[in-house]
C-alpha positions as CSV (number, residue, x, y, z in Angstrom):
1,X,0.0,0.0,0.0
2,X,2.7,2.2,0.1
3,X,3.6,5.9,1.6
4,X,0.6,7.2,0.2
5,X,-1.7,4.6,2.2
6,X,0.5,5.7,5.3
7,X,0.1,9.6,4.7
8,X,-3.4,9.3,4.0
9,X,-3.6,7.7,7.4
10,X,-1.3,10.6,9.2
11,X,-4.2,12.8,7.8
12,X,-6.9,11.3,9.3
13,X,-4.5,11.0,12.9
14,X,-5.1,14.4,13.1
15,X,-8.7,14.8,12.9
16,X,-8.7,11.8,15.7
17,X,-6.3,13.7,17.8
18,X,-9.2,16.4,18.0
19,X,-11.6,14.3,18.3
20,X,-10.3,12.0,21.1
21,X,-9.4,15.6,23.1
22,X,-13.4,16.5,22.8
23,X,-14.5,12.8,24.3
24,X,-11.9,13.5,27.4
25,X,-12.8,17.1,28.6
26,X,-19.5,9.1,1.8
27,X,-24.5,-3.9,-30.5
28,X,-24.8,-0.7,-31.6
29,X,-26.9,-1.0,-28.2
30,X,-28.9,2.2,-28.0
31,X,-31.8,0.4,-26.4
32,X,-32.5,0.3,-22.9
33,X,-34.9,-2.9,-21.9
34,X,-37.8,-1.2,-22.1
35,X,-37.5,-0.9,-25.8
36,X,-39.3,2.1,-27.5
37,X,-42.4,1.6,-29.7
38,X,-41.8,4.4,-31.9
39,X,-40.4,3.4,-35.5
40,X,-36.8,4.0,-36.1
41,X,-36.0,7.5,-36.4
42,X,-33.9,9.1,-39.2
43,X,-31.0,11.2,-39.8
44,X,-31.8,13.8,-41.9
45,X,-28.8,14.6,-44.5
46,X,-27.3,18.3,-44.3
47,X,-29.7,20.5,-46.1
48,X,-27.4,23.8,-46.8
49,X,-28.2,27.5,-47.8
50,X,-26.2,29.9,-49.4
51,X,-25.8,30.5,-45.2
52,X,-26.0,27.7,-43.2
53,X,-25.2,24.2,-42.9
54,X,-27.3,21.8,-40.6
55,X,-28.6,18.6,-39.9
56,X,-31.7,17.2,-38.7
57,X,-31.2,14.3,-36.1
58,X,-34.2,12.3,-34.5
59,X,-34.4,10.8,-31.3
60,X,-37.7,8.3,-30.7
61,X,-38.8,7.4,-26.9
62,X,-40.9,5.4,-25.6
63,X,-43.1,8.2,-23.4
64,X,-42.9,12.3,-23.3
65,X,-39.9,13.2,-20.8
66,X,-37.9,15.5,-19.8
67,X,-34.5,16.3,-21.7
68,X,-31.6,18.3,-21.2
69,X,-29.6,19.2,-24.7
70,X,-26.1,20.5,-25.1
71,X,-23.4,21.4,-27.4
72,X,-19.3,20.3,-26.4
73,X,-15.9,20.4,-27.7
74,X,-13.0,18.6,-28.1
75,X,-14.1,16.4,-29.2
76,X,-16.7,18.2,-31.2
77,X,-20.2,16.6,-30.7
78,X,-23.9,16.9,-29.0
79,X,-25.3,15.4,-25.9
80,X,-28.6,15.0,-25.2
81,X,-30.1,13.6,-21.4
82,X,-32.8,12.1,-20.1
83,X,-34.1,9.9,-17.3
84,X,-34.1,6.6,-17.9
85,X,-36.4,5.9,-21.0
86,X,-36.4,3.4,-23.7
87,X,-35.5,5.1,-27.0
88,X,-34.4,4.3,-30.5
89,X,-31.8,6.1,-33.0
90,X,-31.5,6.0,-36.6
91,X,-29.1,3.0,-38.5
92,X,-25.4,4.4,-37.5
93,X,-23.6,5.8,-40.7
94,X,-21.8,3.3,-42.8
95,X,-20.5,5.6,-45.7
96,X,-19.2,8.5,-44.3
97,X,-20.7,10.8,-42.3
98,X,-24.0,12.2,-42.7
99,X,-24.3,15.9,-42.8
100,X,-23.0,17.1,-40.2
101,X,-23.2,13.6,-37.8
102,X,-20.2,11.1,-38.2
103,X,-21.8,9.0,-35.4
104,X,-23.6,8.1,-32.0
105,X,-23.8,5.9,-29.0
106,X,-26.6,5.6,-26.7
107,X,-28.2,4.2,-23.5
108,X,-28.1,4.1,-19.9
109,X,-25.5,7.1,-18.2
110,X,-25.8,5.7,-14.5
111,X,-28.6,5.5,-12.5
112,X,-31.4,7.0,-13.7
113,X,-30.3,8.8,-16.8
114,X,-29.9,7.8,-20.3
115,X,-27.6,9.7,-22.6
116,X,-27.2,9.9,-26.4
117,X,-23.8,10.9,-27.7
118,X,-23.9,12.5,-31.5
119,X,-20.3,12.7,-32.8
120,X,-20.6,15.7,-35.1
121,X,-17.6,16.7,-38.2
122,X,-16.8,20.0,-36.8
123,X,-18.1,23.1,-33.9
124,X,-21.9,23.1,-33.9
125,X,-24.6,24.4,-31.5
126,X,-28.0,23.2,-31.4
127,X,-30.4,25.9,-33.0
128,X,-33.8,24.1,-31.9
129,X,-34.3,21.0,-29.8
130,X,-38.4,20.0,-30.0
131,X,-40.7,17.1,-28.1
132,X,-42.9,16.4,-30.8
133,X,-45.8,13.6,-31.6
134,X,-45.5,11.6,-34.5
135,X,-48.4,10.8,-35.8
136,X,-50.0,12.4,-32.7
137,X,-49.1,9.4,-30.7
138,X,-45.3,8.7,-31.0
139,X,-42.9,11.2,-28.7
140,X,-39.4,12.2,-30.4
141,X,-37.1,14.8,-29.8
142,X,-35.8,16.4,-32.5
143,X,-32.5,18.1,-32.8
144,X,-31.6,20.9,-35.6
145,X,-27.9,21.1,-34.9
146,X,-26.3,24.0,-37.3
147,X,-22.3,24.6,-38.1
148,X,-21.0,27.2,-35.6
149,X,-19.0,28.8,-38.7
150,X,-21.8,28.8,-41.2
151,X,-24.4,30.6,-38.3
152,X,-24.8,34.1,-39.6
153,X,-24.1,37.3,-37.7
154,X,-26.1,40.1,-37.8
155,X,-24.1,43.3,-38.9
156,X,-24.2,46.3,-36.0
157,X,-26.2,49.2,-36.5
158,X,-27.1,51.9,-34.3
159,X,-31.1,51.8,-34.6
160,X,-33.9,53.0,-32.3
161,X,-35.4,50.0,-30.0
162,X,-37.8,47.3,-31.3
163,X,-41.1,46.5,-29.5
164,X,-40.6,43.7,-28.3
165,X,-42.0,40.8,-30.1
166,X,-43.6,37.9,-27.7
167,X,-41.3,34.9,-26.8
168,X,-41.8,31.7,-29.5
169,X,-43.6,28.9,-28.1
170,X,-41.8,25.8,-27.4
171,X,-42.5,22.4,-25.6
172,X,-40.6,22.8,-22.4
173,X,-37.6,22.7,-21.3
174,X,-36.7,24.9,-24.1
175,X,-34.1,26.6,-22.8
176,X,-30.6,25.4,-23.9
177,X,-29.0,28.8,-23.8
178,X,-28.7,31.7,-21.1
179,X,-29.2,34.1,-23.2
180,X,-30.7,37.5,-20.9
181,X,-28.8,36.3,-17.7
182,X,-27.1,38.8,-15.9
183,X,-23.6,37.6,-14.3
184,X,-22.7,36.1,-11.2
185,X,-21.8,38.4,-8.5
186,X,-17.8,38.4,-7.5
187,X,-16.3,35.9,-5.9
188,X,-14.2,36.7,-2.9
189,X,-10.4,36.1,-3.2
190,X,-9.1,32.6,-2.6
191,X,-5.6,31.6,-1.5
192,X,-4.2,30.3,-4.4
193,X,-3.2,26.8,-3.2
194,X,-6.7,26.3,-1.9
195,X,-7.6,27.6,-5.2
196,X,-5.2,25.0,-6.7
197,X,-6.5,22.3,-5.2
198,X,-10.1,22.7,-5.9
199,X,-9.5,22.8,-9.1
200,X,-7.3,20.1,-9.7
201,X,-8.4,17.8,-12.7
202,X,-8.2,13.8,-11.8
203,X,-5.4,12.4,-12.7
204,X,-5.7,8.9,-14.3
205,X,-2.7,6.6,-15.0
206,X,-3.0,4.1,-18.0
207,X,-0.9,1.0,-18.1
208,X,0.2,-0.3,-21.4
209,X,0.8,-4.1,-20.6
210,X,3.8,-6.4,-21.1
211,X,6.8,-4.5,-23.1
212,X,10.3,-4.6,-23.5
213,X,11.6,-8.6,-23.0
214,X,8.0,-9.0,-22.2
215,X,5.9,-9.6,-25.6
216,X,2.5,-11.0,-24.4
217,X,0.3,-12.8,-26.4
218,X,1.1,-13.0,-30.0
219,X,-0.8,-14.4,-32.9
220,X,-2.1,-13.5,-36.7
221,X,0.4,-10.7,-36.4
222,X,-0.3,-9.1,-33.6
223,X,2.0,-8.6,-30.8
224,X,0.3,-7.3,-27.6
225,X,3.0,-5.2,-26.4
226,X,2.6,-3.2,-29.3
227,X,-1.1,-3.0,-29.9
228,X,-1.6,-1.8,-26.3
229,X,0.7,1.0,-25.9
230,X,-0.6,2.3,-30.0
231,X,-3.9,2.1,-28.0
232,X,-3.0,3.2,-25.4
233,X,-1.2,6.6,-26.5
234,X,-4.9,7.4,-28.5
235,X,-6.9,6.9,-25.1
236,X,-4.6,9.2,-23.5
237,X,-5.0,11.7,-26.3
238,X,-8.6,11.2,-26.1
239,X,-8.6,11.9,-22.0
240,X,-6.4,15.0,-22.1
241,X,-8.4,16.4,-25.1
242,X,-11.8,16.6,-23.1
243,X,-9.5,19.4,-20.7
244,X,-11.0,17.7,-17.4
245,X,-8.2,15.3,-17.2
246,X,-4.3,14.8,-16.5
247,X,-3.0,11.6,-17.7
248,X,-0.1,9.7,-16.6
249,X,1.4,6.2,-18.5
250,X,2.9,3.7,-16.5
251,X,5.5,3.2,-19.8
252,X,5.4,5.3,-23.1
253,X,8.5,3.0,-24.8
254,X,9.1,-0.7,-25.5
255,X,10.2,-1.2,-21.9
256,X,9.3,-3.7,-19.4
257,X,8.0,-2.2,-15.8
258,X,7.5,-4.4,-13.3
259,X,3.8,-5.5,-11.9
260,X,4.5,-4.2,-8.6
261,X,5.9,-0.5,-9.8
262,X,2.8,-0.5,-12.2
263,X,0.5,0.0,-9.3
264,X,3.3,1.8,-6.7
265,X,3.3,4.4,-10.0
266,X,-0.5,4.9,-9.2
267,X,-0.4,5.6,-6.0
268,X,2.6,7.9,-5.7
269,X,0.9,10.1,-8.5
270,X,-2.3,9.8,-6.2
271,X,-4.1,9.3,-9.3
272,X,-8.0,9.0,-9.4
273,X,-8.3,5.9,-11.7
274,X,-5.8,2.9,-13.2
275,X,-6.4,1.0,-16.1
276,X,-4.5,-1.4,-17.6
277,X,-4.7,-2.3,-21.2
278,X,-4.2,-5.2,-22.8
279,X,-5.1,-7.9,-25.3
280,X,-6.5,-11.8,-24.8
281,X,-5.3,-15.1,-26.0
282,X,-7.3,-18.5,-25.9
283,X,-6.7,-21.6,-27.5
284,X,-10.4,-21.4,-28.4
285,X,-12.1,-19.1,-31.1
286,X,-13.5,-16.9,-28.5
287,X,-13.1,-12.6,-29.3
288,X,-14.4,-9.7,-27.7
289,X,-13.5,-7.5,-24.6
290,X,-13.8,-8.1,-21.2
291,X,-13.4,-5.8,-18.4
292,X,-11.4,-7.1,-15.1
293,X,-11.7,-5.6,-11.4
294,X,-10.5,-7.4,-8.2
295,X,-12.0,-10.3,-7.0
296,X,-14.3,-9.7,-3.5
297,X,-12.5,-12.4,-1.6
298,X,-9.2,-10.8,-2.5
299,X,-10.5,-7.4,-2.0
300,X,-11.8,-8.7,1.5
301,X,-8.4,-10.1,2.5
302,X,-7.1,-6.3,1.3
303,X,-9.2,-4.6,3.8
304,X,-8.0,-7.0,6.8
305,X,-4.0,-6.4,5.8
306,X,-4.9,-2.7,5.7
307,X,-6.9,-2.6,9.0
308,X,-4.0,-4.6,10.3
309,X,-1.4,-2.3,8.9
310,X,-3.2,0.5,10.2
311,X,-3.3,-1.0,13.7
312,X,0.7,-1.4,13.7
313,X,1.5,2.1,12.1
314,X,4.7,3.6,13.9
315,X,3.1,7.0,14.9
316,X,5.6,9.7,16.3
317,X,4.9,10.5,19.9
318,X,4.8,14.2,18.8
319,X,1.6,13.3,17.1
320,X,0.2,12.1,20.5
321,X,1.3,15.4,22.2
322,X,-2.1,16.8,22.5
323,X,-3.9,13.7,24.2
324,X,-3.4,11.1,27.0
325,X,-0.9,8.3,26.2
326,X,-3.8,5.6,27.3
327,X,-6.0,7.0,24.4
328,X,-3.8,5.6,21.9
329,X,-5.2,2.6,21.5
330,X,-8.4,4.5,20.8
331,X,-6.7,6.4,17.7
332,X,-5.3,3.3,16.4
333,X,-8.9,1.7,16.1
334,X,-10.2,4.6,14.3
335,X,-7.2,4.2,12.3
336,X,-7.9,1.0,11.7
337,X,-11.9,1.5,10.8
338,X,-10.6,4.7,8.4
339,X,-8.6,2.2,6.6
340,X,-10.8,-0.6,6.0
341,X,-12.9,2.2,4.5
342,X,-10.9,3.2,1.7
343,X,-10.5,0.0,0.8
344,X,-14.4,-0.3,0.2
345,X,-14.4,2.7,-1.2
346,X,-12.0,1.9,-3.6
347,X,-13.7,-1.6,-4.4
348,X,-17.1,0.1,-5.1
349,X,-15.8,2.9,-7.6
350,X,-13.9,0.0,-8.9
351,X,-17.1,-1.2,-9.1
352,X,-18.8,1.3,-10.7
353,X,-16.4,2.1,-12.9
354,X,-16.1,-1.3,-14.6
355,X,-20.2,-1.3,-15.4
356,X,-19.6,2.1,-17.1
357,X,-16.9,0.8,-19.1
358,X,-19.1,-2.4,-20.3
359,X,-21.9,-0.6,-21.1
360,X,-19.9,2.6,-22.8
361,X,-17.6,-0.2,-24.7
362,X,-20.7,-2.8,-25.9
363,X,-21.4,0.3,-28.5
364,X,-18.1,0.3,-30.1
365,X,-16.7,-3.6,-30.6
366,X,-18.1,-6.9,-29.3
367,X,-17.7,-7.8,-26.0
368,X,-17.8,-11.7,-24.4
369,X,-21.3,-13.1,-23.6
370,X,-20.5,-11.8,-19.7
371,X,-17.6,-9.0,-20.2
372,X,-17.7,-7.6,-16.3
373,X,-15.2,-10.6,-14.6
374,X,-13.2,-10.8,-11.1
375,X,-9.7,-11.5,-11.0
376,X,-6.5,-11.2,-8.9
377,X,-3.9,-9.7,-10.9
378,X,-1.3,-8.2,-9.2
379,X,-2.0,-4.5,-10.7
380,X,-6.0,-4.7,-9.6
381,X,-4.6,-4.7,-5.9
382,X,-4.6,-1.2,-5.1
383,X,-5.9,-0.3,-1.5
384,X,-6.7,3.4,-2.9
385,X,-6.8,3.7,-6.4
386,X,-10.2,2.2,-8.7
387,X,-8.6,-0.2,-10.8
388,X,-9.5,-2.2,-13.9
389,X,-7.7,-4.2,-16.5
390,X,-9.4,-4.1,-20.1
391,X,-8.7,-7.2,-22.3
392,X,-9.5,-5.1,-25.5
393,X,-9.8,-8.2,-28.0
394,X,-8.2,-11.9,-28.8
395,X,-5.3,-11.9,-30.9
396,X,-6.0,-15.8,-31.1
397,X,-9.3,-14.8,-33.4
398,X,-8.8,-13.7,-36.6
399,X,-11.3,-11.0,-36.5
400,X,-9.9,-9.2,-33.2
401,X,-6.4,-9.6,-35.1
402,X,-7.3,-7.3,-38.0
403,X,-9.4,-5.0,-35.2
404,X,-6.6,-4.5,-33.1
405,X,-4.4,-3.4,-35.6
406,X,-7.4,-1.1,-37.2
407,X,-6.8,3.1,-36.9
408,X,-10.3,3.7,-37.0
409,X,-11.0,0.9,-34.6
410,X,-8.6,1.8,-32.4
411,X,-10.0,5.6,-32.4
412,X,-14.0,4.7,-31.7
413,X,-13.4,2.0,-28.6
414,X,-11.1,4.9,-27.3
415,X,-13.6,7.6,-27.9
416,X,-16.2,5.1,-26.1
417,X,-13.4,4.6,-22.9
418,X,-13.0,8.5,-23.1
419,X,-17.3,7.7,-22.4
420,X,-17.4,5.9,-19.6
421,X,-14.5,8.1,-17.9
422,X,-17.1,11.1,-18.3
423,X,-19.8,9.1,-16.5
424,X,-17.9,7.5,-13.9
425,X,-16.2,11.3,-12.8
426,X,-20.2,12.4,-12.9
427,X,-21.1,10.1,-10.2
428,X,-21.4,11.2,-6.9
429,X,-18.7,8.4,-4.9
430,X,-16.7,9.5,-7.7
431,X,-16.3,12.9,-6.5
432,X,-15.8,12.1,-2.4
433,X,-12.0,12.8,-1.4
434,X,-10.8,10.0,0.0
């Protein structure tokens, strides 16, 4: 566990200090199971002016609901949210994009929301976003989602006011700007390392597996050492392009690192999320992706070394100063409880984290029949740090071979990865300090 596992103990010592002196005087599969009954919606191609380029894109659901629609960058593309609602989206785009839409994922965003995803070819904002009836008895949402370059601006001139003309009519929520908001008031001054450290992105470590003497599997051309870290390097792209993250690799070269340093690498960093990377090998046909977290029975036997480890931590007397020599006993149990928390902590964002990863991953390759499996590698044993180990593919099938060595492949399970990261950090436990 390390010296961060001991300073993130020392931490909580002083908070029990205080405490103890008062006692004395936290498939393409865009349908969720309650399928909608709405026919499948299309994607209208871009129909241009001499002014503006946009594209019409049609969500069905299964009930009127409410919705939340935005535009994002970097990558460019539109999100639209819901609760949890069945819903259907047009056939994905098999020739290129259409208009302005080069793709989408959809489905279930945690509990109780669904998301759709629309990838989109360049910077675009959504002009209208409308809950309308089909046939006066199917709900859809309909996007109109216009270039941000081709929108037209208005040229300035000094004219006497307008009456003001009444407010257009929409089915609500319809408001997806903030236009007419006046700003925030001030904020007082902060101290800049408080400042600092409130605004610190998460830091996620990705570990490339095998390298140097260390090949991995290999089969139909594919090495794993190799395919992993070319994934690799495009996920951490991916990552540091959204702007909300810092990203660490546990090697960047054809180097070996050991198992043991691959986790210690983590912790030192005190990153927010490890996961490993790497490619299968059967002597079956089997392909697809399956995502690993630590086994419960080895994630139980982590909490009793670190309660144990907690118990026996050589605190300096000076740290004792404050309180009565017999009450240390009573600092070392809440020591003890502290540190079997983290470690179920840790195993329930591990957790959560995994689930987000299979259902963010089953719209961008194939998965095995039950992808979410328990194992005790050596780099899933982390006392502080969520940790997963994604087996992207099987270099034993011949299918996964060509995937795995595929650009564009490579690029879409990334961008899906880049997914789940976005809903695991919008989670609640995802956000608790440890």
């Amino acid at each position: 566990m390390g010296l961060r596992f001991e300073r993130s103990l020392l931490r909580v010592l002083a908070m029990c200090v205080a405490l103890v002196g008062v006692l004395v005087a936290p498939s393409h599969a865009v349908q969720t199971p309650d399928s909608a009954p709405a026919a499948a919606p299309e994607a209208d191609r871009t129909s241009q002016n001499s002014e503006q380029k946009r594209t019409r894109f049609i969500i069905a659901l299964e009930r009127r609901t409410t919705y939340q629609v935005f535009s994002l960058s970097n990558p460019n593309r539109v999100v639209a949210e819901f609760p949890t609602v069945g819903m259907r989206l047009p056939p994905l785009p098999k020739d290129g994009p259409v208009g302005l839409v080069s793709g989408f994922r959809g489905g279930r965003a945690g509990a109780g929301k669904s998301k759709v995803i629309i990838r989109v070819t360049e910077p675009v904002f959504v002009e209208t976003a409308k809950l309308e009836m089909k046939d006066g008895k199917e709900p859809q949402l309909v996007l109109d989602i216009v270039a941000l370059a081709s929108a037209p601006v208005a040229p300035v001139v000094a004219e006497a006011p307008e009456t003001p003309k009444p407010a257009a009519k929409f089915d609500k929520p319809y408001g997806l700007g903030a236009a007419g908001l006046l700003p925030p008031p001030p904020r007082p001054a902060q101290h800049p390392e408080k400042l600092a450290k409130r605004t610190a992105k998460p830091l996620i470590v990705i570990d490339p597996g095998h390298g140097g003497h260390d090949s991995g599997a290999r089969k139909n051309g594919v090495v794993e050492k190799d395919v992993v870290l070319a994934f690799s390097k495009i996920l951490r792209k991916k990552l540091e392009d959204t702007g909300r993250y810092r990203v660490l690799m546990t090697r960047e070269t054809d180097k070996f690192v050991p198992l043991g340093e691959r986790t210690a690498f983590a912790e030192r960093n005190n990153a927010s999320l490890f996961i490993a990377v790497h490619a299968d090998y059967a002597s079956s046909n089997a392909r697809g992706a399956s995502i690993y977290s630590l086994r419960p029975s080895v994630a139980e036997r982590l909490k009793s070394s670190a309660r144990a480890r907690a118990s026996n931590i050589d605190i300096p007397e000076n740290k004792f100063a404050a309180i009565d020599p017999k009450d240390s006993e009573v600092v070392k149990a809440i020591l003890a409880d502290r540190a079997t928390a983290a470690v179920e902590v840790t195993h329930q964002r591990t957790d959560l984290f995994s689930r987000s990863v299979v259902e963010y991953m089953g719209d961008t390759t194939n998965l095995r029949a039950n992808p979410h499996k328990t194992a005790a590698f050596k780099v899933l044993k982390s006392a502080l740090v969520p940790s997963v180990l994604i087996e992207l593919a099987y270099v034993t099938n011949k299918n996964d071979a060509k995937l795995l060595k595929s650009e564009s492949w490579r690029q879409k399970v990334a961008d899906s990865i880049t997914d789940a990261v976005d809903s695991y950090f919008a989670q609640g436990i995802a956000k608790i300090p440890m």
